[in-house]
Every structure is written in structure tokens, then in C-alpha cells.
C-alpha positions in Angstrom: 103.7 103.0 87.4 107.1 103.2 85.3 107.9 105.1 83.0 107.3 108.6 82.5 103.3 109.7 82.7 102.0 109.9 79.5 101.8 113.6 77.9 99.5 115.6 75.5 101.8 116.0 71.9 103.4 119.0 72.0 103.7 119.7 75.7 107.3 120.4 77.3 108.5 117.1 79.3 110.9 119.9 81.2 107.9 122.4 82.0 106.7 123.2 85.2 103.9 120.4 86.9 105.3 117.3 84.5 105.4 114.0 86.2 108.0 111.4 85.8 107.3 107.8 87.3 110.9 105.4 87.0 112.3 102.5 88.1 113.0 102.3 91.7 116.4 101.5 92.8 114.8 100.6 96.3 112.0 99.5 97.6 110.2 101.1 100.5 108.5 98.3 101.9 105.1 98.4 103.8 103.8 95.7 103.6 100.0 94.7 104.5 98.5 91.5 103.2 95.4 91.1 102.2 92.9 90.0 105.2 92.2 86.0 103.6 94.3 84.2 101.6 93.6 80.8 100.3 95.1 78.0 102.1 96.0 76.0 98.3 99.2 77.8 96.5 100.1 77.1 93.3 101.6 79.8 90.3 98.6 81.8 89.4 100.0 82.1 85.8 100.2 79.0 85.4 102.6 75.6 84.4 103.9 74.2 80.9 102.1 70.9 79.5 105.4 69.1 80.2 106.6 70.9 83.3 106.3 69.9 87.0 103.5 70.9 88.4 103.4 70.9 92.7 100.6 72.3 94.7 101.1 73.6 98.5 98.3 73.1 101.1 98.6 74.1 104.9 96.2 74.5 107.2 94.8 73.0 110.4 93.7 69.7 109.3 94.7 68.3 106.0 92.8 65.6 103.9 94.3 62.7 101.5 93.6 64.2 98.5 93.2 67.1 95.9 91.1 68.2 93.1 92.0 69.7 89.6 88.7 71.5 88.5 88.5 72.6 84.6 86.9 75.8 85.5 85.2 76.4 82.3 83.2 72.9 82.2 83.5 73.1 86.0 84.2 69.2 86.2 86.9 67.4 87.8 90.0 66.6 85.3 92.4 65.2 88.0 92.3 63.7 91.6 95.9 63.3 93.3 97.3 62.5 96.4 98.7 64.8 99.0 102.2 63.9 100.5 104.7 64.4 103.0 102.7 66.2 105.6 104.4 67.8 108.5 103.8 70.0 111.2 105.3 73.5 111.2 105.9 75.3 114.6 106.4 78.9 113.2 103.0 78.1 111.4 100.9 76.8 113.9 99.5 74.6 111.1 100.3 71.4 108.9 101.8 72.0 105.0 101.7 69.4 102.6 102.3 68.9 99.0 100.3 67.3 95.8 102.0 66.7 92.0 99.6 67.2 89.4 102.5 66.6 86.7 100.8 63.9 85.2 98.1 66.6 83.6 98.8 68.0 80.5 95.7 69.1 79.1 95.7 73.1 78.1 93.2 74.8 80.0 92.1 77.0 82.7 91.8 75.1 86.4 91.6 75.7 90.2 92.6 73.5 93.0 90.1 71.9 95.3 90.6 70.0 98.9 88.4 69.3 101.6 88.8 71.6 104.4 90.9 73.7 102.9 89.0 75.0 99.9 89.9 76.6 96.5 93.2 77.8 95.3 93.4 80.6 92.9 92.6 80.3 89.1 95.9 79.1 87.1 96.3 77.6 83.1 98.0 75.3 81.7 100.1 76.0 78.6 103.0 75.5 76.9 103.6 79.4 75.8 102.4 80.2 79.3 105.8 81.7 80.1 106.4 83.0 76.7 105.9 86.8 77.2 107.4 87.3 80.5 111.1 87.6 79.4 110.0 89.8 76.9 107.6 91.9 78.8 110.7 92.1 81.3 113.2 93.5 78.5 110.7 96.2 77.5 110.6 97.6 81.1 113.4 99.4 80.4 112.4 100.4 77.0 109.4 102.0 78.8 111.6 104.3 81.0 114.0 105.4 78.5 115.0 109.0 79.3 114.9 111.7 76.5 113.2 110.1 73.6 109.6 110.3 72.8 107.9 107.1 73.0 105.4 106.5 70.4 101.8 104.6 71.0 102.8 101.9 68.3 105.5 100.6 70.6 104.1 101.4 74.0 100.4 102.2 73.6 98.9 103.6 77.3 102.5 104.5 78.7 103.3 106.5 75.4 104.9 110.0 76.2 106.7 112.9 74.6 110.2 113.2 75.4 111.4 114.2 78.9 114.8 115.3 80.4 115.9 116.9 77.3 117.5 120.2 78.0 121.0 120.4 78.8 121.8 119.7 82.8 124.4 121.8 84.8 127.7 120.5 86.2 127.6 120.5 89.8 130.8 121.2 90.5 130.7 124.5 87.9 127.0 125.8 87.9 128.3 128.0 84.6 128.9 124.6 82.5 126.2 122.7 80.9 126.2 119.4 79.2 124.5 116.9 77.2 123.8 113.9 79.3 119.9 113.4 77.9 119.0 109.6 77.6 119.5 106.4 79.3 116.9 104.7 81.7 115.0 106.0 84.3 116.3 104.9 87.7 113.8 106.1 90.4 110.4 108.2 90.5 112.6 111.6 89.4 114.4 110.3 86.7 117.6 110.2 88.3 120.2 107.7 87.4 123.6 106.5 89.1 126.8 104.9 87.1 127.2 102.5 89.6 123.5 101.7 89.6 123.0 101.3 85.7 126.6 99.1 85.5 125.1 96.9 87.9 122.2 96.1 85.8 124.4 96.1 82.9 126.3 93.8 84.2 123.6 91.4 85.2 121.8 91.0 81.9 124.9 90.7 79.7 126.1 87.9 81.4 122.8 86.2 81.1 122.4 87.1 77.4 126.6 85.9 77.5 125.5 82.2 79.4 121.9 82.1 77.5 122.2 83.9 73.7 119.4 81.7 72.4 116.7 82.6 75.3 117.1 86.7 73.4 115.1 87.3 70.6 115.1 90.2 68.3 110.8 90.5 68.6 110.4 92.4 71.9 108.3 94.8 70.6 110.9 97.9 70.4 111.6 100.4 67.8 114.6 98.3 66.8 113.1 95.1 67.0 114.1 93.2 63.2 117.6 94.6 62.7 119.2 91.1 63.7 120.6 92.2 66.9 119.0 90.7 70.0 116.5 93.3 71.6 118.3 93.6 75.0 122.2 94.3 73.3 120.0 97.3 71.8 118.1 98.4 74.8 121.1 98.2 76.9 123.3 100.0 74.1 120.3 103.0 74.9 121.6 103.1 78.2 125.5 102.4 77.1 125.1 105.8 74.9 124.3 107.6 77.8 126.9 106.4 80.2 129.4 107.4 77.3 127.9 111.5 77.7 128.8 111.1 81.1 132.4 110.5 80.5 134.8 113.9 80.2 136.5 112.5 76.8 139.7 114.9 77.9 140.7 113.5 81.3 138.9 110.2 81.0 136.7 110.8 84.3 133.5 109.7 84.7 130.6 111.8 86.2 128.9 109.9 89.3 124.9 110.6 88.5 122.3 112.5 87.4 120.2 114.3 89.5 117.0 115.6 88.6 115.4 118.5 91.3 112.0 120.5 91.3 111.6 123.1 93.5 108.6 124.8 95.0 107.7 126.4 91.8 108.0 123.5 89.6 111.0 123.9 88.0 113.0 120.8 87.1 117.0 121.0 87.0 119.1 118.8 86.0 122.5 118.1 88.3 125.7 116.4 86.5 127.6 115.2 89.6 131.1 115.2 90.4 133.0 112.8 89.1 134.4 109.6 91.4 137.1 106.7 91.1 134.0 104.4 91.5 131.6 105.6 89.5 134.7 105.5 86.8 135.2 102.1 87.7 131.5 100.8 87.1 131.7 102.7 84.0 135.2 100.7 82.7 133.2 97.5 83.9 129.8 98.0 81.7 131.4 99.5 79.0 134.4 96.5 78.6 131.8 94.0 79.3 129.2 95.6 76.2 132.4 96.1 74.3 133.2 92.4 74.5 130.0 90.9 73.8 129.0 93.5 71.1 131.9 92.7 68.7 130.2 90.7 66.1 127.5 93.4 65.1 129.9 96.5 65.5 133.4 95.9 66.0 134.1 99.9 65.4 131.9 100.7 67.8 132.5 98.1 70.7 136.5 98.9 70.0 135.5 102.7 71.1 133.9 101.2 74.6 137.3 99.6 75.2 139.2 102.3 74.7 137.1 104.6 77.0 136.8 101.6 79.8 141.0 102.0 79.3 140.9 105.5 80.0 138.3 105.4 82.9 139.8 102.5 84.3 143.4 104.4 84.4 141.7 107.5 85.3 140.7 106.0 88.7 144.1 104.5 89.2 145.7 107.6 88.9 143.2 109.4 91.2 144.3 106.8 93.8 147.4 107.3 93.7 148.2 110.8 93.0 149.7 112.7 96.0 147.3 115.0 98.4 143.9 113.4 96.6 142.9 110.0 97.4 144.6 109.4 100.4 142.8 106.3 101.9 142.2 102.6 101.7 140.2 102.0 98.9 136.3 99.5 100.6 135.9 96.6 99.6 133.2 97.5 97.2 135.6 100.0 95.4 138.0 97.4 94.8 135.7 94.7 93.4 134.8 97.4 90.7 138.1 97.8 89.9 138.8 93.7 89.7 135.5 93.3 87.9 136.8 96.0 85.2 140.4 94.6 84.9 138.8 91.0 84.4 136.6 92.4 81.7 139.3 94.4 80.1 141.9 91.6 79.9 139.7 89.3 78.8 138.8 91.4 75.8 142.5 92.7 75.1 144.6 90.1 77.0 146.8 93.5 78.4 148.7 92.4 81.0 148.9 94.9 83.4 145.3 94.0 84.5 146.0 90.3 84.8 148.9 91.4 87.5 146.0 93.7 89.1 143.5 90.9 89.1 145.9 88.1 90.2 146.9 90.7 93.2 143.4 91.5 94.1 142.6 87.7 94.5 145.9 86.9 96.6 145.3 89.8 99.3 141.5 88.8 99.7 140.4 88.4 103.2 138.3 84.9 104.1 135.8 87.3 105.3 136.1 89.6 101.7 135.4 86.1 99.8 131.6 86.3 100.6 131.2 87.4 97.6 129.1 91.2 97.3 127.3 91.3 94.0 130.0 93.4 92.1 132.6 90.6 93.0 130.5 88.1 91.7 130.4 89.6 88.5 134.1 90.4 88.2 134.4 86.6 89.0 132.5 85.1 87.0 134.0 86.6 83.9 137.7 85.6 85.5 136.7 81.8 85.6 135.0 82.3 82.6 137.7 84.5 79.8 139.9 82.3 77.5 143.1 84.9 78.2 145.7 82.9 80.7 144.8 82.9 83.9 145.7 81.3 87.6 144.2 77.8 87.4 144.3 77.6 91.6 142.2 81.0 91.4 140.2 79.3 89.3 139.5 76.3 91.3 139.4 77.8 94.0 136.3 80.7 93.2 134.8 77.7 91.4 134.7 75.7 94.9 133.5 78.7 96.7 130.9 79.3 94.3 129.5 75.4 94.8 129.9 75.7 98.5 127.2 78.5 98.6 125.2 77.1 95.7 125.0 74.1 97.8 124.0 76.4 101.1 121.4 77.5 99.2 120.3 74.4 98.2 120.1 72.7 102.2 117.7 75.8 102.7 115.2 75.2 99.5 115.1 71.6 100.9 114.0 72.5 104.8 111.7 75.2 103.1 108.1 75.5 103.8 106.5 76.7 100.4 109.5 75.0 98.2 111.4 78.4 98.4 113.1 80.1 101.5 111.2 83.1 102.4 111.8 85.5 104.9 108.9 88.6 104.1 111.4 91.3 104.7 112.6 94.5 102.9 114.9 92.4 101.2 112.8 89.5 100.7 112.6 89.4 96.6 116.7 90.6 96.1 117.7 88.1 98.3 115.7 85.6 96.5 116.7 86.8 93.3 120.8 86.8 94.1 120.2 83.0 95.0 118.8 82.6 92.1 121.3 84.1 90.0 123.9 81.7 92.3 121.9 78.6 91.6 121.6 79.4 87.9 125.1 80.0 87.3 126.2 76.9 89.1 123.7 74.7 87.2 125.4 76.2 83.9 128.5 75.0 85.2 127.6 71.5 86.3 124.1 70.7 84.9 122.0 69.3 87.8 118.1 68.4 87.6 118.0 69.3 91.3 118.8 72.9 90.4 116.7 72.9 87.3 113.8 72.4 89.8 115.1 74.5 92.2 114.8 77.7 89.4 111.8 76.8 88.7 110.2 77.3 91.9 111.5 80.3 92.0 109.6 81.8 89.2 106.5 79.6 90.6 107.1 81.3 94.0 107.5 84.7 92.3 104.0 84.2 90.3 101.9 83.6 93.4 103.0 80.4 95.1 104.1 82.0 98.6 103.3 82.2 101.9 101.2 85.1 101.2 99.6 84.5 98.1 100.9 87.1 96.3 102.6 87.5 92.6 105.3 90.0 92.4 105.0 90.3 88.4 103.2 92.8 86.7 99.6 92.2 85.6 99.6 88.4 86.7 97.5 86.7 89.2 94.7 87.4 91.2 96.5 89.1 94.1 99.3 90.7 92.4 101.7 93.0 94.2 100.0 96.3 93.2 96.9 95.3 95.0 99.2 95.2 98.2 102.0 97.4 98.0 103.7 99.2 95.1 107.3 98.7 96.2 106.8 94.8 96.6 107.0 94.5 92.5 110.2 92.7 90.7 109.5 94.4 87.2 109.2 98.3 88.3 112.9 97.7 90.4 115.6 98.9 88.5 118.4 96.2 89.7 115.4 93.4 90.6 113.9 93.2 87.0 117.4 93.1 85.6 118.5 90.0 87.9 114.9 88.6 87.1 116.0 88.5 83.1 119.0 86.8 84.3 116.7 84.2 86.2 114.3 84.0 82.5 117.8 83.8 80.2 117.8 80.4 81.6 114.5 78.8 81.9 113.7 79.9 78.4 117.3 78.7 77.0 
């Protein structure tokens, strides 16, 4: 599914007929659920000894009680009682809930009600979670471009290296560069700046709010060299971003594309080079620079200096007579304030305070709903021990609550303990709450949230509307018997906000 297709040793990954399956930046949803689902929902993976455990039922009729049936003596191990029932209009049906926290036992079990019937099998465990972060980390080994990827590491999705040869410059089909490595973003093997530095972004500031939750045992060829596993799978896809920056000017190429026409032949495009894509490059690599410090200061000193150069690049492009001429979006500047607030907070230069200080005083109130780039940029403002504006401070801090606490008013008038919408954008807008609610629960501790998280992994591992886990290889409808694009792990930008969303709970 991601990845590229495993090949025969020997065989050209740039030959005629080869396969390449990626990430996908975006889903194409069609979404057809599977004719009966049961009418009990809980996590099909399953709940920690200690954890809270909470059980959905909804259906016409609902009784007083609930089952826990041990499914390997097939006896009952736990009879609770079912609460708050209510009538749901969009539904046409009742939904109720049962707490089963009180077992602890490790086992297998199902659900049982009157009426209602059996939920889907589910353990009980206190390593139950214990691969998922991991397993979500070594995604994006598995679609690492141009490197061979041996069976010890990766067993059935080994492969021989693909993308290898040199690609052409698009903007000067004589030229040909070097730009082999980094992740796979989509089915082709194509990959974006803009699109990696999201990502990038995303899972350093969970490893930057959760360093304990990253080990250095995912199961990568550099797994026991003391660095956390995900600073040296996303230092994989940092060494490619830096081959797509032109050392002399400082510009930043915009993406690779990968073609293959009717007769099978795969070119490679280097695109032209964009203030945006040079900005999303000064934000990833300040941001890697930063955190990386402590286990290569020579080499995280180098991503500062090109983020500098990139950074002042764009600025000039902007500003240079006859070329940019126009208003800069909105997304466009947050990249820029997202890269000055790294970049002062790891040299403290003050030319990007001014920028950042500006950028926050000529905000619209409709620009303050914050896009995902912003957030980032903001985060690390509120967050950098450099000087900074105490009133911008408070201020993004109080913005940040007021949504957090938006979020919250819809988890509590939710049917199935999380606010779903089945839409296109059903998971990534689940996921960006998420990622609010985590960060605000970082910032003010609150067993509400805690709980709130939590159901979002439960909701994510089967316990939805539609009975369905969006996580690879778990549950007994998982997403791959429905539709391919509904999965969270094979999403390039959804499995990196889902790491953010594991940083914590395994903190």
C-alpha cells in the first residue's frame, strides 16, 4: 500500500513498467460502509488495565445493562450498567453509554446487550498501545525514496532502490541534478517542500513538547545510535530538502515530479524554484537545526545558515523590482512568520523579531483563525526563550484556549464521544483538534482533555459511527476493507499529525 512495490535484486527501480506506491498527500474519498455494523462500539484494539474504558450502544430500544464476555472461556467477566440514554434525531435511534473501567483483567473480550447484540472483539492490555507510535514512525521509513530497503528492516515491503538517477531542471531541460532521497509523498513518488515542511514541522514539535514518548528502537537501520528514531528518519528527509536548495543564490526548488509516459519511461522534474517553497524550507530546516543541536551541533549550525539564506532569498524575491509584484496570501506570510520565529529563536537575530512582531500587529481578526502553518509559527513564538512581546503572547495564548475550549463544547454534545462529520475531511479535521487539544492540555494540564485525547485514538481504532478503524492492520473492519484513502497511517500529513496525537498519550 506504501511504500514502493517490492522488486527482484538487481532490477532497475528507474526501468520501464516499475511501480511506486507512496504516501498520499490527499485522500480521494469514496466512501461505502459495509452493509451491517454492530450496534456496540468500543476500540477494537483494545484499552490499558488502568485506563477508562466506555462502551457506546444505540439502537431502537435500549436495555439496562451490558455484558463483558472473556471470549476464550466464553463466560461472563463483568456486568455494568448503561447510562445517560437520549434520543438522537439525526439518528432516528437512542445512544447510550456503559464504563467497564473497573475491569482490569488482561484478556481478549466482546460486548454483549440485549437487543442490541455483540460488539467487535477488543483486549485488554497494558502494552496494548505500545507499537502504534512506533509502527507510525516507520511509515515513513518505508517510503524512503532512493535507498534500497533491506528485508531485515522491512520484510514484505522490502525493495531495491528507486528514483535514483539524476532528475532534470524544469526550468533548463539541459541541467540535471541530484535530488535522489527523501519520503515518498503520493502514489508516483513525488514530493513538495511545502508538503514535507508541514510534516516536519508537526512531529518535531511533538518530539520538542514529548522527548520521552521517542525511543531509539523503531526498528530502523539507525535504530541504537542514541538518537531518537524519528530526529533520524526525519534528518532522511532534511538531507534531501538540502539537494533541493541552489547553494549559490540560496533558492529553494518547489517539488519533485516524477512522470511516465506511454512507453514507461519515468522522468524526474526539479521544479522551479518559489518564495514559498523557500520559506517552508527556512522553517523545517531552523526548526531541525534547533532541536538537533545536542547530537550534531556542526551539522544543525549548517541548517541555520541555509534557513538564513532561504529565508533572505524570498525576501529579496519580494521585493526586487519587476518580479514579485503582489500582495504576498495569507498562507505565504505565515511561512515566512513561522520561519522568522524559528530562526530567532535559535539565533536571537533581530531583524526577525521586528518581522515577527510586524506580522502579528497587522493581523486581520479574520487572519487570527489560525491555518495550520500559523499554528506552528505560533506555537514556537509563545514557546522560545529569546525576548519577545508578552501582550502577543497573551494574547495567542487566549486565542489558543478559546478554540480549545470550542472544541471541547462539541466533544461534550457529541454522539459517539467524538465530533464526527464522515466527510472528505473527516480524519484531518479530527486530527488538527487534536493537535489543538493536546497542545492546550500541555499548557494547562486538565483531566478533561486527557480524556478528550483519548477518545480520539478510541474513535480512530474503531469506536465510530461506522465501525470502522482507520489504523493499519487493527480491528475487524479496518479502513482497507472499505476504502483505501480513508487510512490515517498511508497519509503523508495525517500520519505525521497522528505521531503528534501518540507523542502525548505515550509521554
Amino acid at each position: 500500500m506504501t511504500g514502493c512495490g517490492k522488486r527482484e535484486e538487481g532490477n532497475n527501480a528507474d526501468a520501464p513498467n516499475s511501480q511506486y506506491l507512496g504516501m498520499k498527500e490527499e485522500a480521494d474519498i469514496q466512501y461505502e460502509v459495509p452493509s451491517s455494523t454492530p450496534h456496540i462500539l468500543i476500540d477494537q484494539l483494545g484499552y490499558q488495565e488502568g485506563g477508562t474504558k466506555t462502551v457506546v450502544l444505540f439502537g431502537e430500544s435500549i436495555p439496562n445493562s451490558f455484558e463483558v464476555v472473556d471470549t476464550a472461556l466464553d463466560v461472563v467477566v463483568f456486568i455494568g450498567k448503561i447510562d445517560n440514554v437520549s434520543y438522537k434525531e439525526d439518528l432516528r435511534m437512542n445512544v447510550a453509554y456503559g464504563d467497564f473501567t473497573d475491569l482490569k483483567k488482561e484478556g481478549h473480550y466482546r460486548i454483549r446487550a440485549d437487543k442490541l447484540g455483540y460488539s467487535y472483539e477488543f483486549s485488554i492490555s497494558d502494552d496494548i498501545y505500545d507499537e502504534l507510535l512506533n509502527n507510525s514512525i516507520k511509515e515513513y521509513y518505508f517510503n524512503r525514496c532512493g535507498m534500497t530497503l533491506t528485508e531485515e528492516y522491512s520484510k514484505e515491503r522490502s525493495h531495491t532502490a528507486c528514483h535514483t538517477s539524476k532528475a532534470v531542471l524544469r526550468d533548463d531541460m539541459n541541467v540535471s541534478i541530484d535530488v535522489s532521497g527523501g519520503w515518498h509523498q503520493d502514489d508516483s513518488g513525488s514530493k513538495t517542500i511545502e508538503n514535507a515542511s508541514k510534516a516536519i514541522g508537526t512531529m518535531l514539535l511533538s518530539y520538542e513538547l514529548f522527548p520521552n514518548s521517542f525511543k531509539d528502537n523503531v526498528g530502523i537501520p539507525e535504530s541504537g545510535n542514541d538518537i531518537p528514531d524519528i530526529l533520524d528518519e526525519i534528518k532522511y528527509e532534511i538531507d534531501w530538502l538540502i539537494k533541493m536548495q541552489n547553494e549559490s543564490t540560496g533558492e529553494v526548488y518547489s517539488a519533485l515530479t516524477i512522470k511516465e509516459d506511454d512507453g514507461a519511461k519515468i522522468t524526474s522534474y526539479v521544479e522551479k524554484s518559489t518564495s514559498s517553497s523557500a520559506r517552508a524550507f527556512a522553517y523545517a530546516l531552523s526548526k531541525f537545526g534547533y532541536l538537533y543541536q545536542k547530537y550534531d551541533r556542526e551539522f544543525s549550525t549548517d541548517c541555520l545558515k541555509r534557513a538564513d539564506r532561504a529565508w533572505k532569498y524570498a525576501r529579496l524575491n519580494d521585493e526586487s523590482p519587476g518580479s514579485y509584484e503582489k500582495e504576498l496570501s495569507l498562507e505565504e506570510r505565515s511561512w515566512e512568520y513561522a520561519a522568522s520565529s524559528e530562526i530567532y529563536r535559535a539565533t536571537g537575530n533581530k531583524e526577525y523579531k521586528d518581522y515577527i512582531e510586524n506580522f502579528l500587529g497587522t493581523l486581520t481578526e479574520s487572519e487570527w483563525k489560525v491555518n495550520e502553518v500559523l499554528f506552528l509559527g505560533l506555537i514556537t513564538y509563545i514557546n522560545t526563550k529569546q525576548d519577545v512581546n508578552t501582550e502577543y503572547c497573551a494574547y495567542i495564548t487566549d486565542r489558543i484556549l478559546k478554540d480549545a475550549e470550542e472544541v471541547s463544547s462539541k466533544v461534550r454534545a457529541a454522539d459517539f464521544l467524538v465530533p464526527e462529520n464522515i466527510s472528505e475531511n473527516n480524519n484531518l479535521e479530527l486530527l488538527d483538534q487534536m493537535i489543538l487539544m493536546t497542545l492546550v492540555d500541555y499548557v494547562i494540564p486538565n483531566h478533561e482533555y486527557d480524556t478528550i485525547i483519548e477518545n480520539y485514538l478510541h474513535y480512530f481504532l474503531g469506536l465510530n459511527k461506522k465501525s470502522v478503524c482507520y489504523l493499519d492492520d487493527i480491528g475487524s473492519i479496518n479502513y482497507k476493507d472499505v476504502q483505501e484513502s480513508l487510512g490515517i497511517m498511508n497519509e503523508f500529513n495525517l500520519n505525521a499529525k497522528l505521531i503528534f496525537m501518540l507523542g502525548k498519550l505515550f509521554q
